[in-house]
DRENDO-1510 file (C-alpha; in Angstrom, 1 decimal, always signed):
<recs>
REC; n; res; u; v; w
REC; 1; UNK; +33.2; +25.9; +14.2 .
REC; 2; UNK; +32.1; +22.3; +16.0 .
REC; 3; UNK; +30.2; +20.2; +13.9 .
REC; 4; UNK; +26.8; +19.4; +15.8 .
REC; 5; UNK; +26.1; +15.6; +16.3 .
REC; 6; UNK; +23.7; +13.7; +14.7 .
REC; 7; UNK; +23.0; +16.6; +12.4 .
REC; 8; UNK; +23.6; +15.0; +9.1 .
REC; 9; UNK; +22.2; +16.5; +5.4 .
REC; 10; UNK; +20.3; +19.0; +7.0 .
REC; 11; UNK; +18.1; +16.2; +9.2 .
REC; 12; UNK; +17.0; +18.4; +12.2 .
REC; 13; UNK; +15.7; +16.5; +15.8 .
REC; 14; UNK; +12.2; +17.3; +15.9 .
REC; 15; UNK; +11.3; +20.0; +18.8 .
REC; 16; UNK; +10.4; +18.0; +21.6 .
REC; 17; UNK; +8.8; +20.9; +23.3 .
REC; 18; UNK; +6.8; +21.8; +20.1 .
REC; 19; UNK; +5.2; +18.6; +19.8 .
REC; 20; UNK; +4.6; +19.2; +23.7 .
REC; 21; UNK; +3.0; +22.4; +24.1 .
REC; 22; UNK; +0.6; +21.2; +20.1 .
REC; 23; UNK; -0.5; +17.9; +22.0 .
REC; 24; UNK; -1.4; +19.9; +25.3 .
REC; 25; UNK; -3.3; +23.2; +23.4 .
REC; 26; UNK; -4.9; +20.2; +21.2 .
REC; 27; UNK; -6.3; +18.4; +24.3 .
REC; 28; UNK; -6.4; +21.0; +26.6 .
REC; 29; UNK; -4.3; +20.0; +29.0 .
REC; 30; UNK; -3.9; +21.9; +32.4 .
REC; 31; UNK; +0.1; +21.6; +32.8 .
REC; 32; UNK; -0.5; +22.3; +36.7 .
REC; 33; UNK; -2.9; +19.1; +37.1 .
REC; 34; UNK; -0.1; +17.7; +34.6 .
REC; 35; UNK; +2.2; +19.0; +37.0 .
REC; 36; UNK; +0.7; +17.5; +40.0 .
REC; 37; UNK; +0.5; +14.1; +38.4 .
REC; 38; UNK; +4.1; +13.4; +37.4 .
REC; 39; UNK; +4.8; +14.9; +40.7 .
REC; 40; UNK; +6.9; +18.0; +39.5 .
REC; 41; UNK; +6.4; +21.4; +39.6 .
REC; 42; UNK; +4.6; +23.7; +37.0 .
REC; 43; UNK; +7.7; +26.0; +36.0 .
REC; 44; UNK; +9.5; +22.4; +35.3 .
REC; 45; UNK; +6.7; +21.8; +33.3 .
REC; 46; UNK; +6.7; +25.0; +31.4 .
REC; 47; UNK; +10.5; +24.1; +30.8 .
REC; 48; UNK; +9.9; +21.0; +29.0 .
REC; 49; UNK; +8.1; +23.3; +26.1 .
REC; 50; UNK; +10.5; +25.3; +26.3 .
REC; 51; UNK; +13.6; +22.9; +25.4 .
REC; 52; UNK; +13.8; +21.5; +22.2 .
REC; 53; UNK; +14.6; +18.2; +23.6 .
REC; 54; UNK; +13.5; +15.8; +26.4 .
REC; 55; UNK; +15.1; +13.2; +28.1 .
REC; 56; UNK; +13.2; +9.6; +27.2 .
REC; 57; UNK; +12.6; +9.1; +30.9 .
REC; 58; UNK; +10.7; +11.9; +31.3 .
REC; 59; UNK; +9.2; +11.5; +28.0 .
REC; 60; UNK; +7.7; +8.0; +29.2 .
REC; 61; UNK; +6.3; +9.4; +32.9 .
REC; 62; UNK; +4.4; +12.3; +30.1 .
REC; 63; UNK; +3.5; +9.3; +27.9 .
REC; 64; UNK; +2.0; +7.4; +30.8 .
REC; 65; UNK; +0.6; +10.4; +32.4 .
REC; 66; UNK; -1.7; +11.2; +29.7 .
REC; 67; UNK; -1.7; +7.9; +27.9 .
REC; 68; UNK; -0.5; +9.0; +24.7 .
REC; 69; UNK; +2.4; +7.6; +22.6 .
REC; 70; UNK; +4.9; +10.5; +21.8 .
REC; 71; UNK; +7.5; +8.0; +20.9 .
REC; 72; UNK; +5.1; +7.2; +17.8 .
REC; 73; UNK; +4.5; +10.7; +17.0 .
REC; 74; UNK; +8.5; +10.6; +16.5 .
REC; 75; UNK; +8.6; +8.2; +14.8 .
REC; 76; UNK; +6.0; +8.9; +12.7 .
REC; 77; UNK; +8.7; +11.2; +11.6 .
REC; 78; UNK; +11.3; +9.1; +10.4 .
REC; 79; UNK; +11.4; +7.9; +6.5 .
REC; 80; UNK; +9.5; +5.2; +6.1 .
REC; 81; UNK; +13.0; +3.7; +4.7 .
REC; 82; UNK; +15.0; +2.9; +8.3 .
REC; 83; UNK; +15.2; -0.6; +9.9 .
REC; 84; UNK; +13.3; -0.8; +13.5 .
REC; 85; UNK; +13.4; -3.8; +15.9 .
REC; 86; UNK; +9.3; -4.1; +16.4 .
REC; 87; UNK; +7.8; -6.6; +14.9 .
REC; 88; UNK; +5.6; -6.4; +12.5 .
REC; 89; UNK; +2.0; -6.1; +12.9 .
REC; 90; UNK; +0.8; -9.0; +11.1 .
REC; 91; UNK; -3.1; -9.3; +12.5 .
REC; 92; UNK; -4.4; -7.3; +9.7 .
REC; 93; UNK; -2.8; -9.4; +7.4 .
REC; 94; UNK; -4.5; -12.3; +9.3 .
REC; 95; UNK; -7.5; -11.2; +9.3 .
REC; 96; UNK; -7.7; -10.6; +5.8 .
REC; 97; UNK; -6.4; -14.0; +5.4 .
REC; 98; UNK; -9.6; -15.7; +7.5 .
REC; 99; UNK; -12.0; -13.4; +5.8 .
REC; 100; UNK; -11.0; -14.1; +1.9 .
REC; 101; UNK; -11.2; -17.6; +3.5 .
REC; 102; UNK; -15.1; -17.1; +4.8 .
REC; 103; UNK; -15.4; -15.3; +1.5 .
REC; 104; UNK; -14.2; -18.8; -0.7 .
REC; 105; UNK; -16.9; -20.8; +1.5 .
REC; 106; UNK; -20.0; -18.9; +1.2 .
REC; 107; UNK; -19.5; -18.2; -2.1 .
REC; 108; UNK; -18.9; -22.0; -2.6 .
REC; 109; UNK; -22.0; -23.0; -0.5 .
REC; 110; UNK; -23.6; -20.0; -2.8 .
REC; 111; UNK; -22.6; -21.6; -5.8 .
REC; 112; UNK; -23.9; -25.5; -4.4 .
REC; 113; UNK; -27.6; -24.0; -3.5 .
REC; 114; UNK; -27.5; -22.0; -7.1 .
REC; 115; UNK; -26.9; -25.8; -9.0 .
REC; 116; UNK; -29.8; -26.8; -6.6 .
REC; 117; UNK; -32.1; -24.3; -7.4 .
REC; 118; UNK; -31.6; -25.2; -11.2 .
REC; 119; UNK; -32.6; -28.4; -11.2 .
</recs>
């Protein structure tokens, strides 16, 4: 028997059309209108649920389509462990930053009108 690819320690591909046919009952989603959009027919549609895998292309038009990120949904998947290209998102961190910076001011200026209000 073959090995399969990219099957290693039991690490399964998540089912593409699972996560699919979820987001579409979840929203509602009418796969003809769906259809109609990506300019494709509703049995090719109904196909897409029915594979366990998608090519990215047509994974994108969907993603555009209906303005959801299923590439983060996968993702989402993966252990927290592996490397990724994207940057991190450092404006929380930034934010923080100038906040507990406001925060040092006004309690200083607290602290100046405190002394003034003792004397």
């Amino acid at each position: 028997m073959k090995a399969q690819k990219y099957r290693t320690q039991n690490n399964t591909a998540p089912n593409t059309g699972e996560l699919l046919k979820a987001f579409y009952k979840k929203r509602r989603i009418h796969k003809a209108a769906l259809a109609r959009i990506l300019n494709r027919r509703e049995s090719t549609m109904a196909e897409f649920e029915k594979n366990t895998s998608i090519q990215t292309a047509v994974l994108w038009e969907i993603c555009h389509a209906l303005k959801h990120n299923f590439f983060a949904d996968l993702a989402a998947q993966m252990p927290g462990a592996y490397t990724t290209s994207v940057p991190a998102d450092t404006t929380k961190d930034e934010r923080i930053a100038e906040l507990e910076l406001q925060l040092k001011l006004s309690q200083a200026k607290y602290d100046a009108l405190a002394d003034v209000m003792k004397r």
